[in-house]
N, CA, C and O atoms as a Tripos MOL2 file, in Angstrom:
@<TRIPOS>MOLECULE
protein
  248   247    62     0     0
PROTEIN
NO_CHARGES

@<TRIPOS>ATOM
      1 N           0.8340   -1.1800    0.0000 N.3       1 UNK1
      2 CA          0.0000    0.0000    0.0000 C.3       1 UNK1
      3 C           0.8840    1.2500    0.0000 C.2       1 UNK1
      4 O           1.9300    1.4160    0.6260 O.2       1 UNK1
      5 N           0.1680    2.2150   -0.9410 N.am      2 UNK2
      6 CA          1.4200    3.2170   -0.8780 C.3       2 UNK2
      7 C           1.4190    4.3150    0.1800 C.2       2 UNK2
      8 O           2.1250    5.3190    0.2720 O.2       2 UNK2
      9 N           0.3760    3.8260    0.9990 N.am      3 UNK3
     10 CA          0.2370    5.1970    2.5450 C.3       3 UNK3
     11 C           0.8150    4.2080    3.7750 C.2       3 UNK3
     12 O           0.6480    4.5790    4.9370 O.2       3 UNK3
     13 N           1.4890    2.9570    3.4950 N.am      4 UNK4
     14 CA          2.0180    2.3200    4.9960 C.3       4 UNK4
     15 C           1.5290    0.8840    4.8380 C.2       4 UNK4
     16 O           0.8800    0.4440    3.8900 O.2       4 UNK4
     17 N           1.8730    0.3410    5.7310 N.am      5 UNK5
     18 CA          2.0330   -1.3140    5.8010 C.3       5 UNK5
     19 C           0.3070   -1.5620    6.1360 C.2       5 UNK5
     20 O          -0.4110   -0.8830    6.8700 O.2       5 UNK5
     21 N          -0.0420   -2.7400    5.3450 N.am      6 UNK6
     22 CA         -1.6340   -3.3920    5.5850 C.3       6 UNK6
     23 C          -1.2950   -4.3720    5.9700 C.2       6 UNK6
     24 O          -0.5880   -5.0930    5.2660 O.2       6 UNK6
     25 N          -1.7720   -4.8250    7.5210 N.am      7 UNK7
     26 CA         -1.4470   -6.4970    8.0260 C.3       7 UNK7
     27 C          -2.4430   -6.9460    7.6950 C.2       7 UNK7
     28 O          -3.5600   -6.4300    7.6440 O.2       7 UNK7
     29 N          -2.0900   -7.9850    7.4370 N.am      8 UNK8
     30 CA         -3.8420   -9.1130    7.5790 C.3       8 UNK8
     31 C          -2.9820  -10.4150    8.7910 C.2       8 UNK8
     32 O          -1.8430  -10.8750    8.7090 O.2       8 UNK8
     33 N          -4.1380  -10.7150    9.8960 N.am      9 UNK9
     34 CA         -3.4650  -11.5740   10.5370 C.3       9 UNK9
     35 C          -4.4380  -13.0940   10.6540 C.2       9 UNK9
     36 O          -5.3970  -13.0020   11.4210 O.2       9 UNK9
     37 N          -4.2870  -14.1720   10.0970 N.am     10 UNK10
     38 CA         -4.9090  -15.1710    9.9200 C.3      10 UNK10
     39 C          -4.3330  -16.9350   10.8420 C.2      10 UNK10
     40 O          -3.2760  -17.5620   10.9090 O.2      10 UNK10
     41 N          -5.8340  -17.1270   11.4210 N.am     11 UNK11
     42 CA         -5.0160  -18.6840   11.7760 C.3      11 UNK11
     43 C          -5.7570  -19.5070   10.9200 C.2      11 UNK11
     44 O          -6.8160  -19.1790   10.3860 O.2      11 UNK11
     45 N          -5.2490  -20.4590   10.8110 N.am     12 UNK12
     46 CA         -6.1690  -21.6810   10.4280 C.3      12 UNK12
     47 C          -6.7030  -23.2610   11.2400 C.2      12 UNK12
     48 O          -5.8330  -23.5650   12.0550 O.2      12 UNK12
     49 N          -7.2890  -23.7880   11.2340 N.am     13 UNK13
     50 CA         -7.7930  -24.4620   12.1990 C.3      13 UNK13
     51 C          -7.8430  -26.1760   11.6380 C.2      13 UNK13
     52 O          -8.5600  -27.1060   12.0100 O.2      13 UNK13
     53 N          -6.5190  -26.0960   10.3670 N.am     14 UNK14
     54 CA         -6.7030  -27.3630    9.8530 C.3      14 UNK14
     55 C          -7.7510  -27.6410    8.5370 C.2      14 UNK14
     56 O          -7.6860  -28.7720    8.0560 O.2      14 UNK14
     57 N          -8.5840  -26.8090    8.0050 N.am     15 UNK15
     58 CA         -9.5940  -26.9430    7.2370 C.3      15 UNK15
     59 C          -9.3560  -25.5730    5.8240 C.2      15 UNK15
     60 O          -8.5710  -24.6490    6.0370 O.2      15 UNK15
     61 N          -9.8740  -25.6290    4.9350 N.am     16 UNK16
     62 CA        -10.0750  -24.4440    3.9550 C.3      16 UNK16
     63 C         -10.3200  -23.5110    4.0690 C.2      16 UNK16
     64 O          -9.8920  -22.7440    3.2060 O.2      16 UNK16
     65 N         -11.3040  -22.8340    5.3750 N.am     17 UNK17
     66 CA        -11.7860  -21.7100    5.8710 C.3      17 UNK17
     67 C         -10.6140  -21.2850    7.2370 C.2      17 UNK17
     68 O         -10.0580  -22.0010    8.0700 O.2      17 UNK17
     69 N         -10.5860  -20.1740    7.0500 N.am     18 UNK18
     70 CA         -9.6830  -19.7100    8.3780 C.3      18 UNK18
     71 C         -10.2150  -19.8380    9.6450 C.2      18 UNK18
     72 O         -11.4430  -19.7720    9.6060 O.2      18 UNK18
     73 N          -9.8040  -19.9820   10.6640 N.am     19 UNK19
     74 CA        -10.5420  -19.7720   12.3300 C.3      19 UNK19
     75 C         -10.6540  -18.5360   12.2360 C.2      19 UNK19
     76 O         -11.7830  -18.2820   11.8150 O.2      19 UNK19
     77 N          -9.7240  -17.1080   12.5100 N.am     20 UNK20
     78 CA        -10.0190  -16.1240   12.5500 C.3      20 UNK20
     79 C          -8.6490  -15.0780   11.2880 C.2      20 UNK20
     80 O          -7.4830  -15.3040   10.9620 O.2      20 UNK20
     81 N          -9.4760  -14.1590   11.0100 N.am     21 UNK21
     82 CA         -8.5680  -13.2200   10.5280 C.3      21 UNK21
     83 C          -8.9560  -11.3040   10.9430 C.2      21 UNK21
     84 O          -9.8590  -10.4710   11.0330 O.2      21 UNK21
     85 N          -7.8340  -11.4740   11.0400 N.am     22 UNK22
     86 CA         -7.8290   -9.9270   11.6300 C.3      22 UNK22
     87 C          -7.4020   -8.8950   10.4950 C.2      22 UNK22
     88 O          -6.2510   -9.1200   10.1200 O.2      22 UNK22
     89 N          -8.0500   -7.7540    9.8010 N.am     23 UNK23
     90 CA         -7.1320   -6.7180    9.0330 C.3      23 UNK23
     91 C          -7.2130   -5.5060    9.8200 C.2      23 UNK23
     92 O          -8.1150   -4.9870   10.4770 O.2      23 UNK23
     93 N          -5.7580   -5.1410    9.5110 N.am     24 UNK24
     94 CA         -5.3970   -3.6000    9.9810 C.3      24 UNK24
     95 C          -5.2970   -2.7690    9.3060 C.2      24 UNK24
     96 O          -4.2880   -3.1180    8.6940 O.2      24 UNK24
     97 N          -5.5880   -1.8250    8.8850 N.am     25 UNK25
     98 CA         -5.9070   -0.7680    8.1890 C.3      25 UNK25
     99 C          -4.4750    0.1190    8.3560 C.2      25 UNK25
    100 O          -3.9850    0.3640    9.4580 O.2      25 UNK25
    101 N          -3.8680    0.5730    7.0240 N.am     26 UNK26
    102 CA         -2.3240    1.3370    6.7120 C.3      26 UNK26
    103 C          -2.8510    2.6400    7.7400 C.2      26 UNK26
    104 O          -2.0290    2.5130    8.6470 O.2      26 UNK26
    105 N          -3.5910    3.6330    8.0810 N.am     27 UNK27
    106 CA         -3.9600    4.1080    8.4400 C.3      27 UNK27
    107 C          -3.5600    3.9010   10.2970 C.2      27 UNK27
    108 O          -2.8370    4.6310   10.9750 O.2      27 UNK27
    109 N          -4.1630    2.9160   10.6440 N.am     28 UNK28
    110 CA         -4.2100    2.9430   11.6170 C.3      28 UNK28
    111 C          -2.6380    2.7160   12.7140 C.2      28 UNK28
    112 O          -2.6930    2.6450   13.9410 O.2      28 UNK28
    113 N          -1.2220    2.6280   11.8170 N.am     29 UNK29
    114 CA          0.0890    2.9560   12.8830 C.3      29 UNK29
    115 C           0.2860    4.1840   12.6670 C.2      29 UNK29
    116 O           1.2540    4.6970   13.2290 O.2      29 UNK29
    117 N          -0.4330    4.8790   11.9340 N.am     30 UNK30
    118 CA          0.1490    6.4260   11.6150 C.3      30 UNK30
    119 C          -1.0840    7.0230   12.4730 C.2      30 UNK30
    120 O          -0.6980    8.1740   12.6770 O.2      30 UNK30
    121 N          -2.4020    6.8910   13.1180 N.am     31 UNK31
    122 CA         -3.0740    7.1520   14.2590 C.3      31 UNK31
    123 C          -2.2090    6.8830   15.5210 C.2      31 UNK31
    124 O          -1.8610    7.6940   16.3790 O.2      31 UNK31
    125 N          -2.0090    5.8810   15.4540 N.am     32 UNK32
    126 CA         -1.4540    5.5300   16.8710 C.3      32 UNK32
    127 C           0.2550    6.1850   17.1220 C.2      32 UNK32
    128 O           0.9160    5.8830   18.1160 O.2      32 UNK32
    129 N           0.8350    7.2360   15.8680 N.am     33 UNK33
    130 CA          2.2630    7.6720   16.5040 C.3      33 UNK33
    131 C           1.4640    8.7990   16.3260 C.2      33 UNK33
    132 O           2.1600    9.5100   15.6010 O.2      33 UNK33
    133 N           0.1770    9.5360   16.6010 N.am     34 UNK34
    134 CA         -0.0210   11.0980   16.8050 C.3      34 UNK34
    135 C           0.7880   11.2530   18.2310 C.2      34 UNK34
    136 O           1.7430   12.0170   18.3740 O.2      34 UNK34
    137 N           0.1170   10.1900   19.5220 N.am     35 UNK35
    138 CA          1.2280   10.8020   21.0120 C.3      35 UNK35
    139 C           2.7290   11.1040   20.7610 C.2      35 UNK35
    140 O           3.3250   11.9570   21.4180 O.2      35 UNK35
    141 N           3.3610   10.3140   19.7070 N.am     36 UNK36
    142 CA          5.1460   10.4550   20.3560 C.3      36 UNK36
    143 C           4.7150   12.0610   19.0880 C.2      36 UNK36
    144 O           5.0660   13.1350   19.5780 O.2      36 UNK36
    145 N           4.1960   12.1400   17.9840 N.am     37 UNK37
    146 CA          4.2220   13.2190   17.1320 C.3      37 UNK37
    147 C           3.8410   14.3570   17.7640 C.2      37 UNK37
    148 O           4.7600   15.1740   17.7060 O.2      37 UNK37
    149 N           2.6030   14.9020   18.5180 N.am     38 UNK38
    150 CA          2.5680   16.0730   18.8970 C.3      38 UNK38
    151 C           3.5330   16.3260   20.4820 C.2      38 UNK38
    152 O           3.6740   17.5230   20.7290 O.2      38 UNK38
    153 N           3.9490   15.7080   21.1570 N.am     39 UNK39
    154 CA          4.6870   16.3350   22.2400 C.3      39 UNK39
    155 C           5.6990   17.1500   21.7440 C.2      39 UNK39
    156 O           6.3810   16.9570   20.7380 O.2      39 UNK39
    157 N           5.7460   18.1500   22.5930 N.am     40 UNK40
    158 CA          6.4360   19.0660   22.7340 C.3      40 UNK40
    159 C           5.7730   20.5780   21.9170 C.2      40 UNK40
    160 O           6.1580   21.7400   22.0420 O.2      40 UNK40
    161 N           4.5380   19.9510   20.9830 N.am     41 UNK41
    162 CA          3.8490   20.5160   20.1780 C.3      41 UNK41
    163 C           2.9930   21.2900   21.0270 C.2      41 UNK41
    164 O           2.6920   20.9080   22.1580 O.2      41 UNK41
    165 N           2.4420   22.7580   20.3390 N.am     42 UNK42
    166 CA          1.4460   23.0970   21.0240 C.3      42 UNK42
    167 C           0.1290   22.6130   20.2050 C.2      42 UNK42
    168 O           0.2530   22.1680   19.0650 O.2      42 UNK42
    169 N          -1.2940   22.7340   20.9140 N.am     43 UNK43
    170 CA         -2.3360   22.3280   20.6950 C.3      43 UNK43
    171 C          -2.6680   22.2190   19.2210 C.2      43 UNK43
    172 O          -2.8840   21.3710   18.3540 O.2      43 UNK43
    173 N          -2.5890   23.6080   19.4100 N.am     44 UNK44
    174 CA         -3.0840   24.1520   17.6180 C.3      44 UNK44
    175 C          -2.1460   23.7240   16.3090 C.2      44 UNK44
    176 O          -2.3470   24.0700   15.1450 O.2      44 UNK44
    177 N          -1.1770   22.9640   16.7570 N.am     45 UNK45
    178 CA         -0.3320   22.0000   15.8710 C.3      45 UNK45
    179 C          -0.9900   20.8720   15.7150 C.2      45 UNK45
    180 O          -0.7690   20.3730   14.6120 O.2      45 UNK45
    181 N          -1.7640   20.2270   16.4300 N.am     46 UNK46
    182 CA         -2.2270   19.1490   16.3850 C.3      46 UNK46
    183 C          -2.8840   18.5700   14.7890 C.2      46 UNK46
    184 O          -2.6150   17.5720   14.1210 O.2      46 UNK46
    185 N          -4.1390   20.0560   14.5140 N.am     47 UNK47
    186 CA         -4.8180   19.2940   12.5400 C.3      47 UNK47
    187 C          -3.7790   19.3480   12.1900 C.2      47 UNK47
    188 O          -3.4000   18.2290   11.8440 O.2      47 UNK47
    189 N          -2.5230   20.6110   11.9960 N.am     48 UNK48
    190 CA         -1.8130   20.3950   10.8040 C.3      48 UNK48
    191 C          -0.4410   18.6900   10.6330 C.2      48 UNK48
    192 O           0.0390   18.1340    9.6450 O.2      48 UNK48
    193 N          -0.2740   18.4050   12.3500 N.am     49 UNK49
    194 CA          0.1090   17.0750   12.3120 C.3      49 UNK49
    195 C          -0.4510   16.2470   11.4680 C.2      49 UNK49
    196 O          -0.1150   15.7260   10.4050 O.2      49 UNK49
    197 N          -1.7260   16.2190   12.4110 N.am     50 UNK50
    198 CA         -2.9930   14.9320   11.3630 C.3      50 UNK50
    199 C          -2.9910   14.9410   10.2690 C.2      50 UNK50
    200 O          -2.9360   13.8490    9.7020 O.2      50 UNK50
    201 N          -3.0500   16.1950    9.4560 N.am     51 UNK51
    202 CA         -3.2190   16.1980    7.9270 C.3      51 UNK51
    203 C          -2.0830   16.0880    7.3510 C.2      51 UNK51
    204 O          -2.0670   15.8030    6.1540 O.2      51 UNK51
    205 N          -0.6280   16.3250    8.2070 N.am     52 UNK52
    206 CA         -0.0250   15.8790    7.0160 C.3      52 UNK52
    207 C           0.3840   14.3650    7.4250 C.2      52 UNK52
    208 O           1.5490   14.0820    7.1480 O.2      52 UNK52
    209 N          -0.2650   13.5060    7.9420 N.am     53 UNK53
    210 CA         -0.4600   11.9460    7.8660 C.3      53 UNK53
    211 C          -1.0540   11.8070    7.0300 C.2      53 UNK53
    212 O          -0.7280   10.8780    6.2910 O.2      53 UNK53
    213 N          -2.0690   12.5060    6.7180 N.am     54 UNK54
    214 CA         -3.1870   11.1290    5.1860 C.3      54 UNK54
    215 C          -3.8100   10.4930    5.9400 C.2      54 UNK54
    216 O          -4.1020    9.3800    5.5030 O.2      54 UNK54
    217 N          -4.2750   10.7940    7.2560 N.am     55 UNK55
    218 CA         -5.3730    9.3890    7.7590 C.3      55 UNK55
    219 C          -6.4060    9.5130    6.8980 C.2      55 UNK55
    220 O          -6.8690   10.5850    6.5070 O.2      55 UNK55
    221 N          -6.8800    8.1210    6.5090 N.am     56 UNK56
    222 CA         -8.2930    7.8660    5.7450 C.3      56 UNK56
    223 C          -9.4600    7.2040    7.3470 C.2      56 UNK56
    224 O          -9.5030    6.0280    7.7090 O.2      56 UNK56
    225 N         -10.0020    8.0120    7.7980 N.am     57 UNK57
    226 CA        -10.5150    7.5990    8.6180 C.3      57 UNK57
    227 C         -11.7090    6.6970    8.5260 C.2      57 UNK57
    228 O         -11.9650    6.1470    9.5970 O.2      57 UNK57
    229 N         -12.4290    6.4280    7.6280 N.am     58 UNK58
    230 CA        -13.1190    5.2250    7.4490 C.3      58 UNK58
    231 C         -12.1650    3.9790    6.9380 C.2      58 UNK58
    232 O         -12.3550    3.3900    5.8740 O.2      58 UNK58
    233 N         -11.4890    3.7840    7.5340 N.am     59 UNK59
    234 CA        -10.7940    2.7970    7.8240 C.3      59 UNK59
    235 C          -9.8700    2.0990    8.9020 C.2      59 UNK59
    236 O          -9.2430    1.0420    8.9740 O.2      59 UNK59
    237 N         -10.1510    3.5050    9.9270 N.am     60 UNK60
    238 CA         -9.4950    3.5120   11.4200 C.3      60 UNK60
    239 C         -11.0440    3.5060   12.0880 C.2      60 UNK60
    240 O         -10.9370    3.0490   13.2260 O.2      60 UNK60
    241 N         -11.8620    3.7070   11.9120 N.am     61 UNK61
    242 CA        -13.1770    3.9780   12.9010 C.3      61 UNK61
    243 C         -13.5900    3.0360   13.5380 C.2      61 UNK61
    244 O         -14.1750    3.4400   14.5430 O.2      61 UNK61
    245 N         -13.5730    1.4290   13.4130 N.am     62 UNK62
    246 CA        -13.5300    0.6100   14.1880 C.3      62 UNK62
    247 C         -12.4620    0.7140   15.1560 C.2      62 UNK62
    248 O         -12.3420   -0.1380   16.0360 O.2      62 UNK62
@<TRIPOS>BOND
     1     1     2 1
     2     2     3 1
     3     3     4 2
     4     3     5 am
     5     5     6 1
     6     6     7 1
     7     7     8 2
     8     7     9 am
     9     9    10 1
    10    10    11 1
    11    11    12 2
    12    11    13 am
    13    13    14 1
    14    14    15 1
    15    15    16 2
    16    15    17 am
    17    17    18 1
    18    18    19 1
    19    19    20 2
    20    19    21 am
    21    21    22 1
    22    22    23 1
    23    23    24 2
    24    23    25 am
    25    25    26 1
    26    26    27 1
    27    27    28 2
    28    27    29 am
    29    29    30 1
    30    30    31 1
    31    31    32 2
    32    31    33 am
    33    33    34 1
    34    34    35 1
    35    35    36 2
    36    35    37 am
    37    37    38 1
    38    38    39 1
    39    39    40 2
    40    39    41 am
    41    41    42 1
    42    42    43 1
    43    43    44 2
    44    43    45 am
    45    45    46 1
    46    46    47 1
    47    47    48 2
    48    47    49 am
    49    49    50 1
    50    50    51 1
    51    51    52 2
    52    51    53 am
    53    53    54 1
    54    54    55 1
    55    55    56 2
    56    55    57 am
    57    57    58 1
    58    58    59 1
    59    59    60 2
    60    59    61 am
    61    61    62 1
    62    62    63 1
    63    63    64 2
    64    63    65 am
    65    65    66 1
    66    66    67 1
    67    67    68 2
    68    67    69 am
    69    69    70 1
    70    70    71 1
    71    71    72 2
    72    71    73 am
    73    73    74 1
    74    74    75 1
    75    75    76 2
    76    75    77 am
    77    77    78 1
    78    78    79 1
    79    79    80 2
    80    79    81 am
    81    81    82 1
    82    82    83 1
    83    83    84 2
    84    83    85 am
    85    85    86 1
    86    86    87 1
    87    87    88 2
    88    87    89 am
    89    89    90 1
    90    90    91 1
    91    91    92 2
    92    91    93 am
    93    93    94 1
    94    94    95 1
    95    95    96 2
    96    95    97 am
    97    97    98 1
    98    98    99 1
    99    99   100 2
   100    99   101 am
   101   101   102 1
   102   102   103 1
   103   103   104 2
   104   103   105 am
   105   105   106 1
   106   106   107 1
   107   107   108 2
   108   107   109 am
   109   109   110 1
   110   110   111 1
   111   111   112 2
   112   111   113 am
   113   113   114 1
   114   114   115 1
   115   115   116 2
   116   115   117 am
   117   117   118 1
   118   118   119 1
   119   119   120 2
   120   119   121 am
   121   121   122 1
   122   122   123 1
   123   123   124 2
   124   123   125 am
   125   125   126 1
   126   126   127 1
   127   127   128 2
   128   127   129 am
   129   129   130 1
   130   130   131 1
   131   131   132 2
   132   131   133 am
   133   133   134 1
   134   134   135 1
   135   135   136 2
   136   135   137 am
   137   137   138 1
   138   138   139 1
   139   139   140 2
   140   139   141 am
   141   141   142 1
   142   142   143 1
   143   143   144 2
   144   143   145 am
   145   145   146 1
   146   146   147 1
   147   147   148 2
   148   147   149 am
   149   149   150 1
   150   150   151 1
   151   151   152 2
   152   151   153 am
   153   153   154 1
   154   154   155 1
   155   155   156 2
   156   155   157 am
   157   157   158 1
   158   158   159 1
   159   159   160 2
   160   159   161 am
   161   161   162 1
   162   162   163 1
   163   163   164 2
   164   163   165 am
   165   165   166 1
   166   166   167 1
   167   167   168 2
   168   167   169 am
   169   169   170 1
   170   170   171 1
   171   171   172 2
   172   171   173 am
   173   173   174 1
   174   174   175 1
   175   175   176 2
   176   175   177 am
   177   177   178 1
   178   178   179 1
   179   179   180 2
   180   179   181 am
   181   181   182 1
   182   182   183 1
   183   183   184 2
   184   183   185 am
   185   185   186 1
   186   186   187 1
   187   187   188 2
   188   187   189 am
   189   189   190 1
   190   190   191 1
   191   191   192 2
   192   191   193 am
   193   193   194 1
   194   194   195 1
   195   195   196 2
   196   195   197 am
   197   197   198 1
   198   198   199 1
   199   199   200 2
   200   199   201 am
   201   201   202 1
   202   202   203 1
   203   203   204 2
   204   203   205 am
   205   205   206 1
   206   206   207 1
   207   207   208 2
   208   207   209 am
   209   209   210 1
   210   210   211 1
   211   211   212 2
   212   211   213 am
   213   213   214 1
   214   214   215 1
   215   215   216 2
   216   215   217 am
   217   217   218 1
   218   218   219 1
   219   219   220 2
   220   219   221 am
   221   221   222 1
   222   222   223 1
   223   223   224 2
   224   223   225 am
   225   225   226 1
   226   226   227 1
   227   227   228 2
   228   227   229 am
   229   229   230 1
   230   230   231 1
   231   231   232 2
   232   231   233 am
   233   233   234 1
   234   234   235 1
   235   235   236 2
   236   235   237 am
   237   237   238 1
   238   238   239 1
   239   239   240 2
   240   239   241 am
   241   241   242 1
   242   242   243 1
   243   243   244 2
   244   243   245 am
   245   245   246 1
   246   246   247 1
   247   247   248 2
@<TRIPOS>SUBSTRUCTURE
     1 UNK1         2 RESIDUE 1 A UNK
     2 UNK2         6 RESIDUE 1 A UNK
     3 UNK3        10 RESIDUE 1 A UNK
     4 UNK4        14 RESIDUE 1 A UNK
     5 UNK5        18 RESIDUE 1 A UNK
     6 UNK6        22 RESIDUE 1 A UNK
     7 UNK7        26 RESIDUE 1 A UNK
     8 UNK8        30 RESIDUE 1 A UNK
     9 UNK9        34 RESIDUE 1 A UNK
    10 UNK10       38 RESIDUE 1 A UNK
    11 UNK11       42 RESIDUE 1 A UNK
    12 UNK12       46 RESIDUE 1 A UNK
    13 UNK13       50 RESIDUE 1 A UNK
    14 UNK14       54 RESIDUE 1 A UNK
    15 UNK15       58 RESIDUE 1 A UNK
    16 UNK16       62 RESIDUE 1 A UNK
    17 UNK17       66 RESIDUE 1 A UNK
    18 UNK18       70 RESIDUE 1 A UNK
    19 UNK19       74 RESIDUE 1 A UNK
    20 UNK20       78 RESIDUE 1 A UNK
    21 UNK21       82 RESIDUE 1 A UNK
    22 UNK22       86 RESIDUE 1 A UNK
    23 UNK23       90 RESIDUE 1 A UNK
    24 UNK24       94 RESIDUE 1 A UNK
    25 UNK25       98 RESIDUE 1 A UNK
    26 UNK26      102 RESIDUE 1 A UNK
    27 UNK27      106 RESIDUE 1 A UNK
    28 UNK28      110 RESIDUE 1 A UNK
    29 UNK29      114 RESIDUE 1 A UNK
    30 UNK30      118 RESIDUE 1 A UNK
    31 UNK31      122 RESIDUE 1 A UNK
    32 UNK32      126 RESIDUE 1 A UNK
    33 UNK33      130 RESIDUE 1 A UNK
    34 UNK34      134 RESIDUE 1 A UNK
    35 UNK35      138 RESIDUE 1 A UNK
    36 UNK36      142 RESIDUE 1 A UNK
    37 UNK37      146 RESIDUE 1 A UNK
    38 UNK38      150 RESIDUE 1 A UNK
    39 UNK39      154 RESIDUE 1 A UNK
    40 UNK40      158 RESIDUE 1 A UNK
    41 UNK41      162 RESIDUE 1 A UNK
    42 UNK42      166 RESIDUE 1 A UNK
    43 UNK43      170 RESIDUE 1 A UNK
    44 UNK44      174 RESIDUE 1 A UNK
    45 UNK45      178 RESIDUE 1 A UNK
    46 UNK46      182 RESIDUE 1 A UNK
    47 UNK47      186 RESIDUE 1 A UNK
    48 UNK48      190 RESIDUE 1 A UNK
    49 UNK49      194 RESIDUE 1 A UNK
    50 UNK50      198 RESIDUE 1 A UNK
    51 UNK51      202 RESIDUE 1 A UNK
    52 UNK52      206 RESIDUE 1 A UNK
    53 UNK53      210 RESIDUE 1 A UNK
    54 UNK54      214 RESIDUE 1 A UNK
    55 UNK55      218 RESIDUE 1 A UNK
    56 UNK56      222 RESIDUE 1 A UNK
    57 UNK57      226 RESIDUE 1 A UNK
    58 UNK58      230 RESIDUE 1 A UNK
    59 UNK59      234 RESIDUE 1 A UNK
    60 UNK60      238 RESIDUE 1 A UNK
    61 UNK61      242 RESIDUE 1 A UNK
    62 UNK62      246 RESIDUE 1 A UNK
């Protein structure tokens, strides 16, 4: 993906169908480094952080 890494995490249970699979959305490690990104930042830095990530947020909203 060209905005960051897409995991997909899958087991299988011995059969054709998976037991469970999990996807993570490219989006969602670039949400989760906003804390180490805005410290030291003041408030009103905060949208222009966010926006220049590219979060696609219908895909972090779960």
């Amino acid at each position: 993906s060209p905005k960051g890494e897409f995991g997909i995490f899958m087991v299988a249970d011995g059969t054709n169908k998976p037991w469970r699979c999990h996807v993570r959305a490219t989006g969602m490690a670039h949400l989760q480094a906003m804390d180490f990104l805005c410290k030291g930042h003041m408030l009103a830095d905060a949208p222009a952080i966010l926006g220049s990530l590219d979060i696609v947020f219908g895909e972090v909203d779960r």
